[in-house]
N, C-alpha and C positions, 0 to 999 in steps of 0.2 A: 795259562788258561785261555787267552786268546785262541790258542792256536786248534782248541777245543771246539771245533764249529762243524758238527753234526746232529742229523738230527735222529730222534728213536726213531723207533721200525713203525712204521702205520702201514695204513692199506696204500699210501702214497710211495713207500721208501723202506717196503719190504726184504731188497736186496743188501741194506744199509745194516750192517752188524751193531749190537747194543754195545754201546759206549760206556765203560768196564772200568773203573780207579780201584784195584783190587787192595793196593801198596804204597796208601800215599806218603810214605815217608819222606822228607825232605820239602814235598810241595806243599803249596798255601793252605791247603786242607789239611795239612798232619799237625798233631799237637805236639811233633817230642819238637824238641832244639838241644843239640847234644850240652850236656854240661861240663864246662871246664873245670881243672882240679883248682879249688881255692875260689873260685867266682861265684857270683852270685846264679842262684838260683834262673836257668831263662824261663822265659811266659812268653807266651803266645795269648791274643785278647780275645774274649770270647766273639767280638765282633769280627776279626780276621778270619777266624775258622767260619764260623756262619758266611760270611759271603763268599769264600771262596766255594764255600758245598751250593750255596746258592748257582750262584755262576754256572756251576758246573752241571746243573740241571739244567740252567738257562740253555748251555749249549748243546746239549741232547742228550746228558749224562742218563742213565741206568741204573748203575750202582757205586754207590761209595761207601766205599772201607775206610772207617778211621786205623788208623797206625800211632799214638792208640787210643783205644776208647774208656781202656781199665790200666794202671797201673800194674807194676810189680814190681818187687823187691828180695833180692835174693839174698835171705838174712845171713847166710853161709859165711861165716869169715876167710875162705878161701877163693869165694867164687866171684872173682873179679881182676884182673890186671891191677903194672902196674903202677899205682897214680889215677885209678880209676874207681870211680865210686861202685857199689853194689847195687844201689838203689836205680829201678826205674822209673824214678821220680818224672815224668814224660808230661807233668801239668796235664792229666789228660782229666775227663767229665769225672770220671771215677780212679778216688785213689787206690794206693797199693792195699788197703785193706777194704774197697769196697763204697768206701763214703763218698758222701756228693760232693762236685768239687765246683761250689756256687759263684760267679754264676753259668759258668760255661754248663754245665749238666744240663739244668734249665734252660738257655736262651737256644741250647741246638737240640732240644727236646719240641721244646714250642716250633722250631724251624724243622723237624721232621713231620709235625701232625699239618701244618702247615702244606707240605707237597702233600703229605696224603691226602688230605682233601683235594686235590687234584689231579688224583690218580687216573680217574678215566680221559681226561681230557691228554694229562701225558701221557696214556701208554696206545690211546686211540687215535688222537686228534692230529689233524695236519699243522704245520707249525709257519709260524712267517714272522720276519722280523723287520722293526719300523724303527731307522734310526733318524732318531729326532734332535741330532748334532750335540755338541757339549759334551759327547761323552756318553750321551743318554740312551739306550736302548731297548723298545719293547719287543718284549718276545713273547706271539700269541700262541697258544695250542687250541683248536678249535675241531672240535668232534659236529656240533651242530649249532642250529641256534641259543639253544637250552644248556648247551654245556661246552664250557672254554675253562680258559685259565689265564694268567698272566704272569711271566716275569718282569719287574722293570730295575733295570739298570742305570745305577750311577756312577761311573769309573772315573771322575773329574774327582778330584785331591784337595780343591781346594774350595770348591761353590756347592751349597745347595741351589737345586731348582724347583720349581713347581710347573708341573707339564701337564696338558690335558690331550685325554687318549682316548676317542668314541664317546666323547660327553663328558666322562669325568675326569676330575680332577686329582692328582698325585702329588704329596711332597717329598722328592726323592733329597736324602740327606748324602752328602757327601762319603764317596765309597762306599756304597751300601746300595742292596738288593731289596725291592719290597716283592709281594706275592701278592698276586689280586687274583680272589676266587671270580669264575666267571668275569674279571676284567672290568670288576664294576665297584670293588671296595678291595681296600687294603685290608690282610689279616697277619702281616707278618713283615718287620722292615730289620735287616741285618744290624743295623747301627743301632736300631732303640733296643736297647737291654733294661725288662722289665727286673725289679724290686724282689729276688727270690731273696727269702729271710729262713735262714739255716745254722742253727747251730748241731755239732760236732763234740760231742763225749763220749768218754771213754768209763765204764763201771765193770769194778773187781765182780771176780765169779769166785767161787768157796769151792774147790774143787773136792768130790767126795770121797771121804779117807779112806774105802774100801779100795781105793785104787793102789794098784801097786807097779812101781817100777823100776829099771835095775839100771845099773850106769856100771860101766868099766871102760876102761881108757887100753887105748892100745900104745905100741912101743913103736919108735921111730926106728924101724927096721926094715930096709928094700922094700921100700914100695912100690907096689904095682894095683893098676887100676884094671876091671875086666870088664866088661861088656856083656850082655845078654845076647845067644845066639840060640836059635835054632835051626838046624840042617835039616835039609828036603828028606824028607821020608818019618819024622820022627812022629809019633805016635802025639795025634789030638790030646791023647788024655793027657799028656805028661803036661806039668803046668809050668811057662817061664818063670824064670826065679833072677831077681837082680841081687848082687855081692857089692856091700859096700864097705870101704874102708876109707881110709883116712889119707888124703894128700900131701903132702908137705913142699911147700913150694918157697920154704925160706930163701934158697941159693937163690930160685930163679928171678926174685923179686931183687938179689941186687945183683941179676943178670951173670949169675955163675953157676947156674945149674944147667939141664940139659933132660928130654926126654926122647922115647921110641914107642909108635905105636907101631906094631904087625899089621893089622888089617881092621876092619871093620866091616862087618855080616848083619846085612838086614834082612 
C-alpha cells in the first residue's frame, strides 16, 4: 500500500489516471485467506480490511473492489478438487447465503458512508500531505475554504498518539485510519469497531403440495460433458439451451482417471 502514492484527477493532475484496485485478492484489502484442508477456519479482522480500504483512498485510490464482498458455496458434490473444500467460506461481509457477517458488514459499511461524505472534496479537491513523524500522516483534499476532507494515518504498531492539525485535536489509535469531515472532527477511526448486535436464523418454509417434481438417476456410462455453442449466422430466434449430465470423477480423485476436451466456442 505504500507504494500506492497517487493522487485522483482534479483540475491540478488531470493528466494523472484514477487509481483502480479492481482484484484485490491476496492484498490487505481482500477478505478471502485460502483455507487449508483440516485447519481451522482463516479470518481476516474487520479492522485490517477497513484500513487497508482506508489507506488506500488516502493515497489517491478511486475504486475498490472487494474480492469478496458476498460469499459462495458450491453445494455440488463434485464440484471441487482434490482435498479441497466446496465452500467459499472467504469470511467475507456477506455470507454464502446472504447474511450479515457482524461485525465486518457494519464497520466497512459505516467506513463507506464515511468517504462518501467526502466525496466532493475527493473527486474535486487538490490534495497535500503533512507528515507529522511517528508514522503519522495527514492527508488533506481541499476544494475550497468551505469544503475539505481529511485522511489521518497511523502506521506505528505499537503507540497511540494524539496529534493536533489546523487547531484541532486527533486521537489516532495504533494502525488505524480516522476520517475528518472538513478536517475539523472525526467521523470514522478504522480500529474502533462500534457494537453491531445481530442475530442469524434459520425458519422452515411448508412448501405447497400442488408442486410437483420428478427425479431419475442416470447410469454410470461414458461420460461426456457438452458446452453451449452458438455459430456465427444462427438465427436470433433460436434460443441457447445448456445439456447437463452427471460427472463422475471417482478415478480422478485418486488420480487414476484422465479427461479430453475438443475446444471451447464463445
Amino acid at each position: 500500500m505504500e507504494r500506492r502514492q497517487r493522487m485522483v484527477p482534479s483540475a491540478a493532475t488531470i493528466l494523472s489516471p484514477p487509481l483502480i484496485l479492481s482484484d484485490d485478492k491476496g492484498m490487505p484489502t481482500s477478505c478471502p485467506r485460502f483455507k487449508k484442508w483440516g485447519q481451522p477456519d482463516p479470518h481476516q479482522c474487520s479492522e485490517d480490511v477497513a484500513f487497508a480500504v482506508a489507506r488506500f483512498f488516502q493515497s489517491g485510490g478511486t475504486f475498490q473492489n472487494y474480492y469478496m464482498h458476498h460469499e459462495g458455496t458450491n453445494f455440488g458434490p463434485t464440484s471441487r478438487g482434490p482435498y479441497i473444500t466446496a465452500s467459499y467460506d472467504f469470511d467475507a461481509p456477506l455470507d454464502a447465503y446472504g447474511n450479515l457477517r457482524q461485525p465486518k458488514w457494519g464497520h466497512l459499511k459505516e467506513l463507506h458512508f464515511a468517504i462518501k461524505m467526502m466525496e466532493n472534496a475527493l473527486l474535486q479537491g487538490i490534495v497535500n500531505n503533512t507528515d507529522l513523524d511517528n508514522g503519522v500522516v495527514v492527508t488533506k483534499y481541499t476544494v475550497n475554504e468551505s469544503t475539505s476532507g481529511c485522511f489521518l494515518s497511523n502506521i506505528n504498531t505499537t503507540s497511540n498518539f494524539t496529534v493536533s492539525f489546523e487547531g484541532n485535536v486527533f486521537t489516532l489509535h495504533v494502525w488505524s485510519v480516522s476520517v475528518a469531515l472538513d478536517c475539523k472532527k472525526e467521523v470514522y477511526n478504522t480500529a474502533r469497531v462500534e457494537f453491531f448486535f445481530f442475530i442469524s436464523f434459520i425458519s422452515s418454509v411448508f412448501m405447497d403440495k400442488s408442486l410437483n417434481f420428478e427425479h431419475f438417476s442416470e447410469e454410470h456410462l461414458n461420460v461426456e460433458t457438452h458446452s453451449m455453442v452458438k455459430n456465427p449466422g444462427t438465427s436470433p430466434a433460436v434460443p441457447l439451451r445448456w445439456s447437463w449430465i452427471a460427472a463422475i470423477i471417482d478415478d480422478a480423485l485418486k488420480r487414476l482417471g484422465s479427461f479430453s476436451a475438443k475446444k471451447l466456442t464463445l
